[in-house]
N, C-alpha and C positions, 0 to 999 in steps of 0.2 A: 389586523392588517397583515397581509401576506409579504414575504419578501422570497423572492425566487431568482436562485441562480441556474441557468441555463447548463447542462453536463452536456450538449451536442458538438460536435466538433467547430464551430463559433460560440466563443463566449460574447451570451445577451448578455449584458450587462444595464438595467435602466435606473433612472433616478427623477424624482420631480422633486425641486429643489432650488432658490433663490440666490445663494451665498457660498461661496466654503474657499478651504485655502487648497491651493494645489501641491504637487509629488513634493517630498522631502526635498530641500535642496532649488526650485524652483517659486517663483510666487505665480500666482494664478492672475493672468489678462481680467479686469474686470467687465463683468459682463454688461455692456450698456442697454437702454430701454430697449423691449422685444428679445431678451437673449435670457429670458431666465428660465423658463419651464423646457428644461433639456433631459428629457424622455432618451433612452440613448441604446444602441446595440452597436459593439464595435467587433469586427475579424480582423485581426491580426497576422499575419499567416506567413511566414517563410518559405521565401520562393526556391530558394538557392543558398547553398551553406557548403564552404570548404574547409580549408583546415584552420583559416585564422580570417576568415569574413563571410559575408551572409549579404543575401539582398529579401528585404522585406516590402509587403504589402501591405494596406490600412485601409481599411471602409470603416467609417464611421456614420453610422442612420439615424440619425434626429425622427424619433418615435413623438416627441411633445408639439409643445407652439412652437410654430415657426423663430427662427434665429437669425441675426442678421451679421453675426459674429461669431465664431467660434475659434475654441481652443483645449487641446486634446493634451491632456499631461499623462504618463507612467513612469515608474521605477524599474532600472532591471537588476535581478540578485548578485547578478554575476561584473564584468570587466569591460560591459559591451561600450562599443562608443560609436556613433552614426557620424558618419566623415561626409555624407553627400547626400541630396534629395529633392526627389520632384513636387512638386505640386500642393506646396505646405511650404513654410517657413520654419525649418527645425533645428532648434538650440535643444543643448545639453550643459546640464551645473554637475559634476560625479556623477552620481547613478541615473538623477532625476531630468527627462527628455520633454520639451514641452515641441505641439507641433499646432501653429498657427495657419489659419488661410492666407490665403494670400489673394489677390485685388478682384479676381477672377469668380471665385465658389465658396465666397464670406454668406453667402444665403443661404439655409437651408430651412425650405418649406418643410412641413410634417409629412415625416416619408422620404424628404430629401436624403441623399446621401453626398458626401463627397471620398474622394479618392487619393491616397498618396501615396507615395513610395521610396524609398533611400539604401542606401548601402550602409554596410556596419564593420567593426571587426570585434574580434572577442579572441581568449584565451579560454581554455580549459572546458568548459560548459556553457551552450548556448540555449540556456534557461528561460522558457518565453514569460513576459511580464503577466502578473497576476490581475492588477487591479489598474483601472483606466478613469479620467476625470476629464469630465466634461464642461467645459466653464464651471472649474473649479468642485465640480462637484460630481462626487464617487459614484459609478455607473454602480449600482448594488443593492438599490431597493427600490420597487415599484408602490409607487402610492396614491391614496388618492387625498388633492388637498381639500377634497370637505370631509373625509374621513378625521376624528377626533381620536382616536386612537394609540393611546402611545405607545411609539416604533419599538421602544422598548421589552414591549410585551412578548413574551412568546410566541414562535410558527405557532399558525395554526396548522390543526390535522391535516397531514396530507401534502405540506409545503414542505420540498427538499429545500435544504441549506445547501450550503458551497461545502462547509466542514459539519456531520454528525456530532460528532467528538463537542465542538464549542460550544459552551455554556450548560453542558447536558449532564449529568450522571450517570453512570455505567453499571449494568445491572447485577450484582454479587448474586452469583447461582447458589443457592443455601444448600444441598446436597455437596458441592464445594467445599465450602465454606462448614459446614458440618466438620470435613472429612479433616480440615486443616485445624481447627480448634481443636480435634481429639488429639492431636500430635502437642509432644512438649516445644512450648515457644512459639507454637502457630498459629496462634488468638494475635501476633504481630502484624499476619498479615491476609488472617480470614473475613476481612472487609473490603480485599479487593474486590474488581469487577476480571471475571475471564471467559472464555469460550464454550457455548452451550456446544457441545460436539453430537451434528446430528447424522452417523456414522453407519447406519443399517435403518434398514425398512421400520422395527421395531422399535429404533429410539422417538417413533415421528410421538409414539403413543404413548411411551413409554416403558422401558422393560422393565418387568418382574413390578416389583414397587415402587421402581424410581416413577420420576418427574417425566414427563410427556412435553412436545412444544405448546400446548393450550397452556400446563401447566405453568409452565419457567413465562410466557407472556400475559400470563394472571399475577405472576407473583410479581414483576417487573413495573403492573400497573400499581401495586399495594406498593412499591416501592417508590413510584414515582412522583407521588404529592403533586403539587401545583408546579413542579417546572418541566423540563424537559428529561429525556432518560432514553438511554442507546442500549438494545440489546443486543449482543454480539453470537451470531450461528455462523458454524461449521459446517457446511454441505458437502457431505465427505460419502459420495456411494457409486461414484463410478464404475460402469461395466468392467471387468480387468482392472480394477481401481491400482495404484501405483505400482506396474508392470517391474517396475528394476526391482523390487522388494518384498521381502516374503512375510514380514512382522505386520505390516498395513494392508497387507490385501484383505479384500471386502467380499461380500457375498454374492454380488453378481456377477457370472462368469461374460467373456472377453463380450457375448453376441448378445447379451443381455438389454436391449439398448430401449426396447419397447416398456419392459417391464421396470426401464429406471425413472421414465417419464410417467408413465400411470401408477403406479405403487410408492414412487419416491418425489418425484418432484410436484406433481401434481397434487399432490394433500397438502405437502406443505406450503406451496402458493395459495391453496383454500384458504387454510389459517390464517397464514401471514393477511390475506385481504378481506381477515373478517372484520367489519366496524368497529368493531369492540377494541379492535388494538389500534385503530389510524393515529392515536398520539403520541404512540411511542414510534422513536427512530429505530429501524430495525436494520442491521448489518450482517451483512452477509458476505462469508468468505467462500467463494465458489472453489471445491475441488482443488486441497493443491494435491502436490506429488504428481501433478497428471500432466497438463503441454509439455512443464521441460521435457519430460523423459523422452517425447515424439523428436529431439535434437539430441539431446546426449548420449542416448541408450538403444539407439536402432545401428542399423546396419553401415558398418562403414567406421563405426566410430572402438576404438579398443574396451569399451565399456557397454557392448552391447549385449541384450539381452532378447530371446526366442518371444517374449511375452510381448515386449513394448516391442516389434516388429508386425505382431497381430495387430495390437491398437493401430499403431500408424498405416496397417492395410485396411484397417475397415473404418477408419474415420469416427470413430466412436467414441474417442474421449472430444473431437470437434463437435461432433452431434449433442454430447449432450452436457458441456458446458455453454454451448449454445442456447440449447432450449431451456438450460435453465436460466440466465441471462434474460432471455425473455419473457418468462413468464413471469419471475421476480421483478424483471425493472418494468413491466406494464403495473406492480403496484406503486402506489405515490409515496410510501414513509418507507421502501426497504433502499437501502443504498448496496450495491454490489461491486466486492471489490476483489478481483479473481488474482490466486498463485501466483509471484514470479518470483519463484523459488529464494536464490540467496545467491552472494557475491561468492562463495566458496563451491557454486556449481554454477552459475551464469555467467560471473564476469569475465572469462576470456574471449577473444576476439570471435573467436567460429562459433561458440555459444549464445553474446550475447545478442547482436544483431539479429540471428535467424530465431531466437526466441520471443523477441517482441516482433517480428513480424506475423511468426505463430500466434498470438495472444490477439491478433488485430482481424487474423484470420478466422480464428473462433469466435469472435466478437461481431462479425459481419456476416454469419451465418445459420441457419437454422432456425432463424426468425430473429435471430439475435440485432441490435445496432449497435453501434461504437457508444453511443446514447445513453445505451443500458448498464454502463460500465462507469460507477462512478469515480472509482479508483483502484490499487492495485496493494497488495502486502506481499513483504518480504519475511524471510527467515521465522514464517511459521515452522514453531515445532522446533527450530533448531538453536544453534550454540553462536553462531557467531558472533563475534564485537561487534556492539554497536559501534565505536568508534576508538582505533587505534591511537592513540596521542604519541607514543614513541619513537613513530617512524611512519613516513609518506612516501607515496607511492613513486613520488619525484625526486627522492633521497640516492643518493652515490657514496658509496664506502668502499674503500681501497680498489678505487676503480670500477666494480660493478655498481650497477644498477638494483634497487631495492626487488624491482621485477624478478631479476634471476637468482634472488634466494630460494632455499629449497622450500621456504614455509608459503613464498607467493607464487613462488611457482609459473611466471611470467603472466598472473591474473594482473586487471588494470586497476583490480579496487583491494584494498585493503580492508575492508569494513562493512557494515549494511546501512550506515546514513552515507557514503560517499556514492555506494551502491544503487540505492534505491533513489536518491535523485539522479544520478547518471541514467538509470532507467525511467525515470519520470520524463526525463528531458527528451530521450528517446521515442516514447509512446508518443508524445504529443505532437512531436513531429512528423507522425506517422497517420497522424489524422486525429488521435483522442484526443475528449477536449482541455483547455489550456490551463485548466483549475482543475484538472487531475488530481486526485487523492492520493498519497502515501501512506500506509502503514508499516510498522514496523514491531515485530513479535518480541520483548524484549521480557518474556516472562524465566527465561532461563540463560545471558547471555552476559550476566555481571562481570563471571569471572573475579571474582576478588578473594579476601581471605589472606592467607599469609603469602602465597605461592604467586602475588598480584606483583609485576615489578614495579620499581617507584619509580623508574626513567628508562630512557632508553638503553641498549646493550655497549658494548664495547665496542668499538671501531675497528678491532684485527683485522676483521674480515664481516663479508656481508651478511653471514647467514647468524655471525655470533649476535652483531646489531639487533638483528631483526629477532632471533630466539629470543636473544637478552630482555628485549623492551617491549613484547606481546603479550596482550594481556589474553586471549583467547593462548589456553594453554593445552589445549587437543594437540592429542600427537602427529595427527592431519586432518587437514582440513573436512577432508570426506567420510571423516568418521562422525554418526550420528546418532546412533543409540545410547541412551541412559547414561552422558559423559561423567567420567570421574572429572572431578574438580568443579564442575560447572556451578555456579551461581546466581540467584534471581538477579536481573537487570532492573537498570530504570522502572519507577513506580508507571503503571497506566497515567499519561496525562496529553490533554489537546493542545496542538500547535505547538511541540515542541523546538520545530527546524523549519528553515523552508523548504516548501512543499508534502512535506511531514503532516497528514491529518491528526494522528496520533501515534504515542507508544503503547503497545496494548499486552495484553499477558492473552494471547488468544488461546495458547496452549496452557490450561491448568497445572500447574507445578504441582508433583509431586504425582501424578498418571506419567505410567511407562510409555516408553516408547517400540517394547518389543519385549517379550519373554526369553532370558538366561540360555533356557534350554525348551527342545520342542512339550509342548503341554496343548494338552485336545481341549478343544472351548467348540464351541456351535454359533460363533461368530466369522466364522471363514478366517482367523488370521492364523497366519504360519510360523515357522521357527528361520528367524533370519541369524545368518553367523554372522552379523554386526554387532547382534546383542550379545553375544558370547564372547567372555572375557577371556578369554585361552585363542580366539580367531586371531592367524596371521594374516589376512589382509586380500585383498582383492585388486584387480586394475582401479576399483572407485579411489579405492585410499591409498594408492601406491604401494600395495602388499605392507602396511604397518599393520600395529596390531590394534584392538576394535577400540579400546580405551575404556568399553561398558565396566558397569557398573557388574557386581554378581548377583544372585541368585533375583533375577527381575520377575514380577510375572506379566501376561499377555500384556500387549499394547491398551492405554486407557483404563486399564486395573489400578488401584490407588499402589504406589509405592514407597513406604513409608522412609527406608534409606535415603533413595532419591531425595524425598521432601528435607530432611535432615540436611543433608548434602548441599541442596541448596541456598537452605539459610543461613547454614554457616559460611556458603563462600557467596554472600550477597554484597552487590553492588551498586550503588551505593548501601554498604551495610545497613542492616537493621539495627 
């Protein structure tokens, strides 16, 4: 039996089905005779939204038997509360919203639809609801009742879910996984699952003797047994790949844009839609380090750079996160979930708005649909807190505001889970669809160790608070290579948060993120003074100094201090 959730900017949502209870908080209208087989697709859609209310829209489409009655229940995550509304009958119990017909469009023939609408207000984040119930019963699986099949069972090949992550195993790269048992204490945590990094033309096959993509999606299937299993790639070979930086730059130069389609993206969509893999879920992190830079690092901005000014003249990182967007989501088991960077380079006002409309831009073009795009990650590769407990971003100490310390720097988020839903909420209001995907890279971001504070800072003044009780202990925030103190974060697990797909360790611990000092390799990467632990500092990080680690090698080289480094300051410890 299939069960398919819709990723187009209307969540389908269907169900056949006789009975069920409704949203938390609400009981469900029982359905009388003629009202049970409700087949269902709902759009939800926010017409208007200002600083403390919203006006929404509802079509609801009875796909099954005709109904002679209906009644439409959701929960919302957030504070919302519907004060007014037409053409429905709509109560709310706290979270849980029940929306009844009313005397007029209680019938809905197969195909029918009906229509309503109301006003709302909210605080903070206006979070669209996830899941919707149709006479009692959750629009989220399509069935058929002479099928015997139990629902229970696993997709079959080729059926997206709403979440990869759920119920699934995540595939341990054993070249990885090798590399972290040879180290002492590393057998603790060389059975995670991390990011196949497919980073140059070469890795598609393989370098030298390593593992090839056919490879790591053979060994994923010997891994996979009777359930299900996600394997996690890095699409990392953009023309001018990450313009503001010289440790990550890749092998195709700025104009390169033909040869990253045919030599790069092109093989590895072969693979990926060979038969032979349709049962594994395959994830894919498209390109990061590339749209932000087209908003923070071009012309105009004090952090600009001669590179990312080419990119955003020739449209080339839009072209071809584009086209790979489309060729990956034209296959049915890859889920794609494209960069939006991290709260400590997106979340200010001029950053972060014109970043998601970039990401929606690239996503509607080049063959690409919004469609194609099942969800989004954060803070690949980086340091940040998952989640500050010490202090909120709504906090006042001796009169300032938490914003104008020097460590937030007047950003609106503190963290990459406050982040990345703020940015979820954003996307989908922008047309992505409403079951949007989060991840969050928490393979280096623990922070812990002795150096962890146990509560928040002192109240003297704002910036002691905020030093005092941060557990991301970088000396600024825009420093990003090989952090001293850093610590593995939260274990890989599904459905941590709302809207959170998963936490994942995409970036493999204990691989550099940039080479100490300049070193010749025949991978195109360069010597960035971020990695240099003597570097005073740049516009990025406010002229402090890099914080790296010493004597690192190339970016993606195993780094066995690193790996040290982060076990020790692992958080939750090992």
């Amino acid at each position: 039996m299939s069960r398919i959730r819709s990723r187009a900017g209307t969540a389908v949502l269907t169900a056949l089905a006789l009975t069920g209870a409704a949203g938390a908080g609400t009981a469900a209208a029982q359905p009388d005779a003629g009202t049970a087989a409700a087949a269902c697709s709902v759009e939800y859609k926010v017409q208007n939204q200002w600083d403390s209310g919203f006006t929404t829209a509802v079509t609801v489409t009875n796909n099954g038997a005709a109904v002679n009655n209906w009644n439409l229940t959701w929960s919302y995550a957030g504070n919302q509360k519907v004060t007014s509304g037409w053409n429905a009958d709509i109560s709310q119990s706290g979270a849980a919203v029940t929306a009844k017909n009313v005397s007029y469009n209680g019938t809905l023939a197969t195909g029918g639809s009906a229509s309503f609408g109301f006003n709302g207000t909210y605080s903070g984040s206006n979070a669209l609801p996830t899941t919707f119930k149709l006479n009692g019963v959750t629009c989220n699986e399509e069935t058929d009742p002479t099928d015997p099949t139990d629902p229970t069972d696993p997709t079959e090949p080729g059926d997206r879910v709403d979440n990869p992550y759920a119920g699934a195993k995540v595939y341990v790269n054993p070249e990885w996984s090798a590399k972290a048992k040879a180290e002492t204490g590393g057998s603790r945590i060389a059975d995670q699952p991390t990011g196949v990094w497919l980073d140059r033309i070469a890795a598609i096959n393989g370098v030298g003797d390593g593992m090839g993509l056919r490879d790591h999606l053979d060994a994923a299937l010997a891994q996979k047994g009777s359930g299900e299993e996600v394997v996690q790639l890095v699409v990392y070979d953009l023309p001018g790949r990450d313009c503001a930086a010289l440790a990550s730059n890749g092998e195709l130069g700025p104009t390169e844009i033909d040869k990253y389609k045919t030599d790069f993206i092109d093989p590895i969509a072969a693979i990926l839609a060979d038969p032979k893999y349709a049962a594994l879920r395959i994830v894919t992190t498209i390109e990061i380090d590339s749209l932000p830079n087209l908003v923070t690092n071009v012309s105009g901005r004090p952090t600009a750079t001669p590179n990312c000014d080419v990119m955003k003249a020739n449209g080339n990182y839009q072209k071809g996160v584009g086209y790979a967007l489309d060729k990956l989501g034209d296959i049915k088991n890859v889920y794609n979930y494209i960069d939006a960077g991290h709260h400590g380079w997106l979340g200010w006002d001029d950053n972060f708005g014109a970043s998601a409309e970039l990401f929606k831009t690239a996503a509607s073009g080049n063959g690409a649909k919004l469609s194609d795009v099942h969800g989004f990650i954060v803070n690949t590769a980086n340091y940040s807190a998952l989640k500050e407990n010490n202090f909120a971003i709504g906090d006042t100490v001796a009169g300032k505001s938490v914003r104008e310390s020097k460590w937030v720097d007047w950003n609106r988020y503190t963290d990459e889970l406050s982040y990345a839903q703020a940015m979820r909420t954003k996307l989908v209001s922008l047309g992505f669809d409403q079951n949007l995907g989060m991840l969050i890279d928490t393979s280096r971001n623990g922070w812990g160790g002795t150096a962890r504070p146990a509560g928040p800072g002192a109240t003297t003044d704002v910036d002691t608070y905020v030093d005092g009780g941060r557990y991301d202990r970088r000396i600024h925030l825009g420093n990003w290579c090989n952090q001293t103190g850093a610590g593995l974060g939260e274990r890989p697990q599904a459905n941590p948060a709302t809207g959170i797909d998963a936490y994942v360790w995409m970036k493999p611990p204990g691989e550099s993120d940039g080479s100490s000092k300049a070193i010749d390799n025949d991978e195109g990467k360069g010597f960035d003074r971020m990695c240099d632990p003597t570097y005073t500092g740049n516009p990025r990080n406010n002229n402090h100094m890099s914080g790296a680690l010493p004597d690192a090698p190339v970016s993606g080289h195993w780094f066995s201090a690193q790996f040290q480094e982060l076990m020790k300051n692992a958080y939750p410890a090992l």
